[in-house]
C-alpha positions as CSV (number, residue, x, y, z in Angstrom):
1,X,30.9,13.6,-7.9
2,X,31.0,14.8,-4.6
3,X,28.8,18.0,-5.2
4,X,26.7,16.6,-7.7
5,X,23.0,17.9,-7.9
6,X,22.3,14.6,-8.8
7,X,23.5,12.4,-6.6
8,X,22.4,12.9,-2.6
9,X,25.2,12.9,0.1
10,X,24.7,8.8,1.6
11,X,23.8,11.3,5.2
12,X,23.2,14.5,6.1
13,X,26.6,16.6,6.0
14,X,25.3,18.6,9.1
15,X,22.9,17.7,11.9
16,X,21.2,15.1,13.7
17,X,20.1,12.4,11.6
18,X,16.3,11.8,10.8
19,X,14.7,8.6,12.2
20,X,14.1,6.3,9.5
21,X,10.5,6.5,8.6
22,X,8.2,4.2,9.7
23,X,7.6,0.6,7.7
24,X,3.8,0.9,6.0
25,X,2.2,-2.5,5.4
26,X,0.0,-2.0,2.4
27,X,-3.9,-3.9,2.6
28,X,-4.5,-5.3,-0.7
29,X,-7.7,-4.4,-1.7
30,X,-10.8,-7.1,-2.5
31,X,-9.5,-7.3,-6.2
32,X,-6.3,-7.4,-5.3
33,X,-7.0,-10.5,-3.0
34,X,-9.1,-12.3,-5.3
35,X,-6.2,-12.3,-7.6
36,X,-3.7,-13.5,-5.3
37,X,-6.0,-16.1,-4.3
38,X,-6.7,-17.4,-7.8
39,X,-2.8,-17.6,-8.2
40,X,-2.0,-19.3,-5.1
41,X,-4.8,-21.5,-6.2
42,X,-3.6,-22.3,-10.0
43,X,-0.3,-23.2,-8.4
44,X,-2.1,-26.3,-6.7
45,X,-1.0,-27.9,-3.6
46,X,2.5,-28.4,-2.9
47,X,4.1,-32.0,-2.9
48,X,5.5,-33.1,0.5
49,X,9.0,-34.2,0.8
């Protein structure tokens, strides 16, 4: 399973390893938010303990 073409080595078998790419934080776009917003919103407020 080794040398599978399938399967990716876990890290490079050779070579400095490459920096982890950098985290992207998607926007939601204006639908996006109106939809979240009616869902938080159907949920209610939340009952103190």
């Amino acid at each position: 399973m080794r040398f599978s073409p399938l399967v990716p080595p876990r890290r490079p078998l050779f070579g400095r390893r490459l920096e982890p790419p950098a985290a992207i934080v998607p926007t939601p776009t204006s639908e996006e938010r109106r939809l979240i917003d009616r869902i938080i919103r159907h949920a209610g407020p939340r009952e103190k303990l």
